[in-house]
N, C-alpha and C positions, 0 to 999 in steps of 0.2 A: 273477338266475336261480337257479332250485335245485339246480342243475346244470352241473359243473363238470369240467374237463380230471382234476383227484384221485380223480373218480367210475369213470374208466375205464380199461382197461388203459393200461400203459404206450407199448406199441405202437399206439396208438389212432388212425387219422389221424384229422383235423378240416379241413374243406374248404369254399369256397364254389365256386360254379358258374357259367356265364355261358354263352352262344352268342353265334357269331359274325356270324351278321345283325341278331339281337339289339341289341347295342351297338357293332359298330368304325364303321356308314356305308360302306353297299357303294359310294356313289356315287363315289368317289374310290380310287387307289390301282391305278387300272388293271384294278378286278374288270369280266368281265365280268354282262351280262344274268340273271337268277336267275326261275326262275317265276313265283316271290315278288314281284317287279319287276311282273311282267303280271298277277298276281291282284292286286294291291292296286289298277294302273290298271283296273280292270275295274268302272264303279259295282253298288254294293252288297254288295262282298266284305268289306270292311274299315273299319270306322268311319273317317269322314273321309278315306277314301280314304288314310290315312297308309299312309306304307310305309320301308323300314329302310335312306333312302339318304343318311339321317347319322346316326340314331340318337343314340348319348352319343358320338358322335366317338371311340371307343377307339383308332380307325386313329391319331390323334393322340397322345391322350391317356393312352396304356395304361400312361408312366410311374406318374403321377399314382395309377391304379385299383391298380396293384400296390403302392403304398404304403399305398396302405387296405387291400389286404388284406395283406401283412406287419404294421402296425402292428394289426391284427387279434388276430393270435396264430394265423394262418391256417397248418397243415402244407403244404397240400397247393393249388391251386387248377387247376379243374376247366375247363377252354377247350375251343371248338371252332372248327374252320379252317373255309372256304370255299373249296368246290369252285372257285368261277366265278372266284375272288380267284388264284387258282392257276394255273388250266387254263380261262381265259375264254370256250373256244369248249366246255370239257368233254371234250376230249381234243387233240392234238398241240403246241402249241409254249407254253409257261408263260409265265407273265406274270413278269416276275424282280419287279417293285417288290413282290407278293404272298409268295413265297418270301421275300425279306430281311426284310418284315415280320415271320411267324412266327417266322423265324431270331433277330430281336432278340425276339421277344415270350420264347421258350422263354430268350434269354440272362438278361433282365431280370427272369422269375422265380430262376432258377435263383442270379443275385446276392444276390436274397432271402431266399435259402432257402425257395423254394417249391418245393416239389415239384410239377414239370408233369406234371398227367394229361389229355391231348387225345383229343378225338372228334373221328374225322376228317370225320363228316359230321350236321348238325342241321337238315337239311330243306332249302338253299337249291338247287337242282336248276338249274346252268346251262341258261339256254332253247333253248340248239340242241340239246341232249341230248331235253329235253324235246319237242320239234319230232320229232324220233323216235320217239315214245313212249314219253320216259322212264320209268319204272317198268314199265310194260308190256312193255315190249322185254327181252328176255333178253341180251340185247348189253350191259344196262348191268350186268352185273358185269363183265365185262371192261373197260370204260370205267371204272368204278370201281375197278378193280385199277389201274387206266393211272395212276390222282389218285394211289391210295396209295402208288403206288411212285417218284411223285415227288416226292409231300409229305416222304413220309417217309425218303429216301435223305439229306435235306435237314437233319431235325429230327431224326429217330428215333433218333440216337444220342444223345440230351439228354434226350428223355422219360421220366419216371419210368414212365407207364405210358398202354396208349392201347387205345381200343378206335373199332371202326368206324360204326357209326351210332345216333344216338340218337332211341331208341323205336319202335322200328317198326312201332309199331302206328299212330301218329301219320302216320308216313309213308305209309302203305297205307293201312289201314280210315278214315282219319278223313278220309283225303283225297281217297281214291276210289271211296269207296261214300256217306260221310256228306257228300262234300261242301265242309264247313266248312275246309279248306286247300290248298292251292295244291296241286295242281291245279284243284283244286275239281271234279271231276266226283262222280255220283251214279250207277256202274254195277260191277253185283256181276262180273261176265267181269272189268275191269279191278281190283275190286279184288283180286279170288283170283288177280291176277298179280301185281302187286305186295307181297301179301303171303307169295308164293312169291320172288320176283326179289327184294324186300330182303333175304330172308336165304341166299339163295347170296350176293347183292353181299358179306356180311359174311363168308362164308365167303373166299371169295374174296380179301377183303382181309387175315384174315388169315394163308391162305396165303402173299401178299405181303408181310406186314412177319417170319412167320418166314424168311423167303428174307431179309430184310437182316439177321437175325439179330436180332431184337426180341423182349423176353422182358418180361414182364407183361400180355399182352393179355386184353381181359375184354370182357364183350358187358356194354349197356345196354338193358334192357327196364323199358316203365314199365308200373303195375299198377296197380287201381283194386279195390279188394273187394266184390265183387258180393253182395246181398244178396234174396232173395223180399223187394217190396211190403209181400205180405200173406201169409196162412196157407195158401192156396189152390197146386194141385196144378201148374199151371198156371205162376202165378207161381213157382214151383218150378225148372222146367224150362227158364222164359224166363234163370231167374238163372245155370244151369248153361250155358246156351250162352252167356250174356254171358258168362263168366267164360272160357269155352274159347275164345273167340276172341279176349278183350282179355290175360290170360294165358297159357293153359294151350297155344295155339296159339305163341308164338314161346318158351316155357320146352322145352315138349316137342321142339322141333326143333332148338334150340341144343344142349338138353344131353342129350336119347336119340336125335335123330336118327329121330324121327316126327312123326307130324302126329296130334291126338287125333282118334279117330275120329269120336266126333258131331258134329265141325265137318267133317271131310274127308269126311262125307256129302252135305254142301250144296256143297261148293267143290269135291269134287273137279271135275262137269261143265264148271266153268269153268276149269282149270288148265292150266299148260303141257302140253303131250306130253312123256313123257320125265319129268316132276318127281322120279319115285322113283330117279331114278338121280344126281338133287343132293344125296340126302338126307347122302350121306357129306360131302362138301364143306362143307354147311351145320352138321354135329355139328362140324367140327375141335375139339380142345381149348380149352379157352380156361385162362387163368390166376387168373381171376376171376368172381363174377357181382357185375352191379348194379344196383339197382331203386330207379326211382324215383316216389315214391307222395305222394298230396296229398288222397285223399278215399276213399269209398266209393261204392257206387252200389244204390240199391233199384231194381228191375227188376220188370217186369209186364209180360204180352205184348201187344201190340199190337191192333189190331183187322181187320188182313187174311188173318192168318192165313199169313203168307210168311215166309221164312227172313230172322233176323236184324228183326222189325218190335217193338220194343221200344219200352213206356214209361220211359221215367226218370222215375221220383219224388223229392220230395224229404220228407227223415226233419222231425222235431224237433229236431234240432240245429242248433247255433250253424253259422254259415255265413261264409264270405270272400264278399268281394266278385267273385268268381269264381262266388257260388251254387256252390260244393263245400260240404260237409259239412265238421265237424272231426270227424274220429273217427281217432283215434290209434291203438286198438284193432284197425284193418284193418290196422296196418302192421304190427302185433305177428304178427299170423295170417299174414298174406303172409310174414314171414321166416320164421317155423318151417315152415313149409310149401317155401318153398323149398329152407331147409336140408333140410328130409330127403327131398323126393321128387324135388331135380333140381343142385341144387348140390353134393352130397354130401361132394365130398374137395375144395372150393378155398374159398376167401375172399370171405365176400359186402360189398358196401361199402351203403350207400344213398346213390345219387350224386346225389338231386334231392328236396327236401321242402322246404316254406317256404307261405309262406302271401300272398296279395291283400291288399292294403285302402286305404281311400282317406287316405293318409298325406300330411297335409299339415304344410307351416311354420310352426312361430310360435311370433313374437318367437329365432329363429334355429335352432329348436330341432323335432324330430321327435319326440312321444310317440307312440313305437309299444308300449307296456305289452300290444297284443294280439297281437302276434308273438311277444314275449318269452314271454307264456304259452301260445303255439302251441309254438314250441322247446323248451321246457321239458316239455309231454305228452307229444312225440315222442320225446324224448330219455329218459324214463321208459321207453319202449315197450323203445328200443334196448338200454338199462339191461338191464332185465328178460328183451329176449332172448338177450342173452351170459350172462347166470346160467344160462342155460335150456339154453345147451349151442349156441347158431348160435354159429360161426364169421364173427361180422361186426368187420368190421376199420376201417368208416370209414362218418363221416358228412358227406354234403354237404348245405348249405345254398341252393336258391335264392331267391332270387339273391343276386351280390354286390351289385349295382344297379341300381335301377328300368331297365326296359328296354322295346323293343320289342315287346307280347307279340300279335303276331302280328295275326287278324282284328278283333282286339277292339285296335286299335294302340296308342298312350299313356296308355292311360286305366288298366290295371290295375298298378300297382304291388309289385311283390314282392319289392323291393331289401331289402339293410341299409343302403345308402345311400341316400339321396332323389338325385334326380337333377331340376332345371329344365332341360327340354324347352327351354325359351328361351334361355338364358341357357349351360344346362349344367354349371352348377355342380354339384358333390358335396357335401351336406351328411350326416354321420355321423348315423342314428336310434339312438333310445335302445336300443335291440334292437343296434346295434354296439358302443354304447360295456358293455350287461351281457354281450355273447360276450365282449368285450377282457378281461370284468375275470374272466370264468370260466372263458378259456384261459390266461392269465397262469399260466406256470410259478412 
């Protein structure tokens, strides 16, 4: 790598990243039912109907994964709990096998010297909750205050630092207007509720952990750099509302405590009654921002002519097997931008970057040489934006290992470790053994 732990401040974290249905195997351990559970059995939702109820075994395993990442050179590593693993019906009596987990998970870092930074929630939505109207229903912030205040009465004096939900745009827009995640519906009334109800939930929650007296809290927003197609007026306009509702929609309400207005002309009609009176609740302070970013996006409008009917195009650039873009350059524009028009006075990390591809074995060994130069642009980017004046403090990697990833179930790979689905093994790619040798104090 060209890039090295000596390249960056001294205070610099360095992190990898994981989720919790992702890798521990909901199926054991006493979690309960997850959405996640019922979109996957749902044919058509998810390649091979796979779904995350053993994943990499971490419920097991999680010694094993934190040794990779200590021998790493790893500061920091970046986890998230499960609601259902917790609170299996999603509110009243906890599952204890779930709480002792985390409780060793948060000890067995902290032996390490890792610095635990937990997200308390990464999309698995217990189904009785959901059987409600999960997202939809205003009630589930207070259900979601109910997790936080037991997870964390539990961990939160161990954690380095925690923030409440990750991406909400993923949680909301992607899941209940586009479709493509559990819930899987495709209707704008529910999505402009849930893209209101996710960020009271975070409010919400971290009203809850400063009541246990929890200091580092930071919001997760993930970002995508919206781009015009073409030259045209048009695609212009289509790229400024993508960008206000996958950005500028949950930046502007975390950290001014509004909602931008050329999106809150479409949604307001469909919004809760009452929304403008969350809006304090949903600003609280937080202690941190963090963004996690993996592509750009060219934009063109649609052919209906209705709110939100966009084309995705795809540029000339090199591509992951995810079909994103590599363009590193969005992620450089996304930090300066956020440093100065909504992070202003706290510390930005980028808690999620990393790249797809189809990494295989041989003869023992992982040549991922195209990760290593995905890590290396990005890490250029990050370079260049602490010169520049962002106050950014940390960089995470996903992932630490191949995992789960979601609709598209085992097939995309984004580990630094390889991981056989069969077998379960960890094998170390060449992309771990050049972090190992560029964090190496």
């Amino acid at each position: 790598m060209r890039y090295s732990r000596a390249d960056f401040p001294r205070d610099f974290t360095f992190g990898a990243a994981t989720s919790s249905y992702q890798i521990e195997g909901h199926g054991q351990g006493g979690a309960g039912r997850t959405h996640w559970d019922d979109f996957a059995a749902t044919p058509g939702n998810v390649v091979r109907a796979e779904n995350g109820a053993r994943a990499c075994d971490h419920f097991n395993r999680y010694e094993e994964d934190l040794d990779l990442a200590a021998r790493l050179g790893l500061d920091a590593y970046r986890f998230s709990t499960s609601w259902a693993r917790v609170l299996p019906e999603g509110t009243g009596k906890p599952n204890d096998e779930g709480l002792d987990f985390y409780d060793r998970l948060v000890d067995a870092m902290l032996e390490r010297k890792l610095k635990p930074y937990a997200t308390l929630y990464h999309w698995e939505l217990p189904s009785p909750l959901a059987d409600k109207g999960g997202w939809r229903n205003r009630d589930i912030a207070e259900w979601f205050g109910e997790f936080t205040h037991v997870l964390m009465s539990r961990i939160g004096d161990r954690v380095h630092a925690a923030a409440p939900i990750n991406e909400p745009w993923c949680v909301a827009w992607l899941s209940h207007f586009m479709g493509l995640h559990a819930p899987g519906l495709r209707d704008i009334r529910a999505a402009a509720r849930a893209m209101h109800h996710v960020l009271l939930a975070h409010g919400r929650a971290i009203e809850v952990m400063r009541g246990l007296g929890m200091q580092n809290l930071g919001a997760v927003t993930n970002h995508e750099y919206a781009m015009p197609a073409d030259s045209t007026d048009e695609s212009a306009a289509a790229a400024k509302l993508y960008d206000g509702i996958y950005n500028r929609w949950f930046l502007s309400a975390i950290y001014g405590g509004t909602y931008p207005p050329d999106v809150l002309e479409h949604l307001e009609p469909h919004m809760p009654k009452g929304w403008q009176d969350d809006m304090k609740a949903i600003s609280a302070p937080v202690d941190w921002a963090g963004m996690n970013y993996y592509t750009r996006k060219l934009v063109a409008p649609g052919e209906t002519g209705l709110f939100c009917d966009f084309k995705e195009m795809t540029g000339n650039l090199p591509q992951t097997t995810m079909g994103w873009e590599i363009y590193p350059e969005g992620l450089y524009q996304l930090l300066i931008r956020v440093s100065q028009a909504y992070a202003r006075n706290i510390p930005i990390f980028v808690t999620e970057n990393g790249m797809s591809a189809a990494d295989k074995i041989r003869k023992g060994a992982v040549n991922d040489a195209h990760r290593i130069d995905y890590l290396d642009k990005h890490m250029e980017v990050v370079r260049r934006s602490i010169d520049e004046g962002v106050n950014l403090k940390g960089y995470f990697i996903w992932s630490l290992m191949d995992n789960y990833e979601w609709a598209l179930g085992y097939e995309k790979r984004f580990g630094l470790v390889h991981v056989d689905f069969n077998s379960l093994a960890r094998t170390p790619k060449a992309s771990y053994h050049a972090l190992q040798k560029a964090l190496a104090r």
